[in-house]
C-alpha positions in Angstrom: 1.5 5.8 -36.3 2.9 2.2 -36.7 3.9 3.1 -41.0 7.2 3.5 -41.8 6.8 6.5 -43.8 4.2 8.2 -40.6 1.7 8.2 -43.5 -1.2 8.1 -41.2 0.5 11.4 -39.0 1.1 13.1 -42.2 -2.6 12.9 -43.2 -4.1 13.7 -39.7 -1.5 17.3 -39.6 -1.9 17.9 -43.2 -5.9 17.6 -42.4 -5.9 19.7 -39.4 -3.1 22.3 -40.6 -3.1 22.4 -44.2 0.5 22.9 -45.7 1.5 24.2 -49.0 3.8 21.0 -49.7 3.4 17.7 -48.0 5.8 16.9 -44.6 8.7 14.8 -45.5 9.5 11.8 -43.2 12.2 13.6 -41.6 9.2 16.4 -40.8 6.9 13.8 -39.2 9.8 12.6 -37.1 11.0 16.0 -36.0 7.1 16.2 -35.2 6.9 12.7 -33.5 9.9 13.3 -31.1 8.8 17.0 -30.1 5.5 15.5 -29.0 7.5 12.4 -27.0 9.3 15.1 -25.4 6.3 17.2 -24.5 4.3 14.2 -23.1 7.6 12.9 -20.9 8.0 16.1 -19.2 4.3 16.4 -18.5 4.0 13.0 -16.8 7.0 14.2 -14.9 5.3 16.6 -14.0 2.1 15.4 -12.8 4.3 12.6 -11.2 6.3 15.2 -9.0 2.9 16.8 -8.0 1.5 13.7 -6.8 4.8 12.8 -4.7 5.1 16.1 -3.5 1.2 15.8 -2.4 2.5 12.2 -0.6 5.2 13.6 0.6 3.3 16.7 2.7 1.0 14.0 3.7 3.5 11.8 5.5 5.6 14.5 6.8 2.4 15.5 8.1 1.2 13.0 9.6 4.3 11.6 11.0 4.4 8.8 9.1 7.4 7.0 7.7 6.9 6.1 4.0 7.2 2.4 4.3 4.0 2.8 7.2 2.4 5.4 5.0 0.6 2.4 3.0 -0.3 3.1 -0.4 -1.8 6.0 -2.3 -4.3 5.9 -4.8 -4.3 8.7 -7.6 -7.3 9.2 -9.7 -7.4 11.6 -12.9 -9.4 12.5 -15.5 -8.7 14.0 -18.8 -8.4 13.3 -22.6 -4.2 12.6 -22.1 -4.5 10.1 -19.5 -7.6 8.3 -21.6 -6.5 8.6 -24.6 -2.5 9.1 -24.7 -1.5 5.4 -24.9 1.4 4.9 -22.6 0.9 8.1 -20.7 -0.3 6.5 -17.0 2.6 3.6 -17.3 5.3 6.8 -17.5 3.5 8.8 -14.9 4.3 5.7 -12.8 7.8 5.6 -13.9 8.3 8.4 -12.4 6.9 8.1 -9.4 8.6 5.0 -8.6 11.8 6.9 -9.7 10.8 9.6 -7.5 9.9 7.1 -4.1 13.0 5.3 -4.8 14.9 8.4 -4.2 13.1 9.5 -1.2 
């Protein structure tokens, strides 16, 4: 929601989950930052999975990861199609997570 007032978030919750009296702004924001919070940690999630997957792999096959090459993730779901920046933090994270390794 690009308003300033989250206009266009208040509509969409008060459609889907009617409320007695209409969110404030403060609402929508408490809203807004629960679901940013909720959509980090599950790209850091799926981001840990997919380096721990690498991880096993290289160990397993001896490898070390600058001559493990690269890996190519595919996934498919309503988040990562239709959550805006969700695949960009998912890769955040992973290169936090190989720059650690």
């Amino acid at each position: 929601d690009t308003t300033n007032s989250l206009s266009q978030s208040s509509t969409i919750l008060q459609k889907l989950h009617p409320l007695r009296t209409p969110p404030s702004r403060s609402d929508m924001l408490f809203v807004r930052k629960v679901c940013q919070l909720v959509s980090h940690r599950a790209a850091a999630y799926l981001a840990t999975g997919a380096h721990a997957l690498y991880s096993l792999r290289t160990a397993a096959e001896g490898l070390k990861p600058k001559d493990a090459g690269h890996a190519t993730i595919a996934c498919n779901g309503s988040v990562i199609e239709k959550y805006p920046e969700f695949r960009p933090l998912c890769q955040r994270y992973l290169d936090d997570l190989t720059e650690l390794s």
